[in-house]
N, C-alpha and C positions, 0 to 999 in steps of 0.2 A: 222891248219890242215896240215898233211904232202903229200906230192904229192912224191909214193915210186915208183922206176924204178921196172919193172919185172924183173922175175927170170930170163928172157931169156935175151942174150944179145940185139937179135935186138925186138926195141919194135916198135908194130903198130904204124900207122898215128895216128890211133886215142888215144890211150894212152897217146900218146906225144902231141898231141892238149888238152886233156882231162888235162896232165901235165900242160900246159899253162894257161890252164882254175882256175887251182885250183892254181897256184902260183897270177893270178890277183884275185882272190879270196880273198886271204891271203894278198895280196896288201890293198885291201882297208878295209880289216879286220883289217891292223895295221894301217889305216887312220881311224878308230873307225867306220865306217860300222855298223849293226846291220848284226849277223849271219842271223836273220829272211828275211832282207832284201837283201843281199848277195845271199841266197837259193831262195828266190824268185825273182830275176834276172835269176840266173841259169836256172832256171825250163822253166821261161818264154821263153828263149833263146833257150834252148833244146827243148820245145816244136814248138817254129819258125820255127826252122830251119830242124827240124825232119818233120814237114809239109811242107815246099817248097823240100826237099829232095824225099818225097812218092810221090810228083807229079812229078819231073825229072828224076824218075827212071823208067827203060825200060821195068822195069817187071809188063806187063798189068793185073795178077791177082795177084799184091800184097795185103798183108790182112794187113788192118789198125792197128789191133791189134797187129800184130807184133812188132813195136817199141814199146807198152803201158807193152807189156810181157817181154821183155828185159829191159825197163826200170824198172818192179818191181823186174827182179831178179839181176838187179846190187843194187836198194836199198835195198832190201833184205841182203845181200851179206854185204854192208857196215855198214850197221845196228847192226850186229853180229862185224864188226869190230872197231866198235866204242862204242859199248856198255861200258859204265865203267864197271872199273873188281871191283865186291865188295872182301873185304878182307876178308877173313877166320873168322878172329877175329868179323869182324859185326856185321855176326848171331849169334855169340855167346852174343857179348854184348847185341844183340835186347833181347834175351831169359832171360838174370840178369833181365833188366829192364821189362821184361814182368813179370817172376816171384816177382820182389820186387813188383810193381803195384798192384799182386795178393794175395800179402800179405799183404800189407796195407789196403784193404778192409774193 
């Protein structure tokens, strides 16, 4: 997984911890890690410390859900950017093979 600088030059704190996060990521991905078990580190992590965070934060009517809603639209977001790109030609081939299938009946 690639860990990409923004478009801006200066990038948030948190991008740039986010960056570190996903270079030790890729660390123990090339120590043969399990991607399953990598993301669920992650998550567990994020969600640690996103809860000692809601309670040292100043603002007495924070909504809990706010960090659950931003976490779904960053996976959101990378979901779309990780998706494999099927190629052109795939559906075309899935359709031969559907029609020969249909014709050997």
């Amino acid at each position: 997984m690639t860990s990409k600088p923004t478009d801006t030059p200066q990038q948030t704190i948190g991008v740039e911890i986010a960056n570190q996060i996903i270079d030790l990521a890729n660390t123990h991905l090339e120590q043969g890690a399990s991607t399953s078990d990598i993301a669920s580190g992650l998550r567990h992590a994020a969600a640690n410390f996103t809860a000692y965070e809601f309670f040292q934060s100043d603002e007495p009517s924070k909504d809990p859900n706010t960090p659950v809603e931003e976490f779904i639209s960053f996976f959101e977001n990378y979901l779309s950017i990780h998706k494999p790109k099927e190629a052109p030609a795939q559906g075309l081939m899935q359709l031969v093979e559907q029609a020969k299938n249909e014709v050997s009946k």
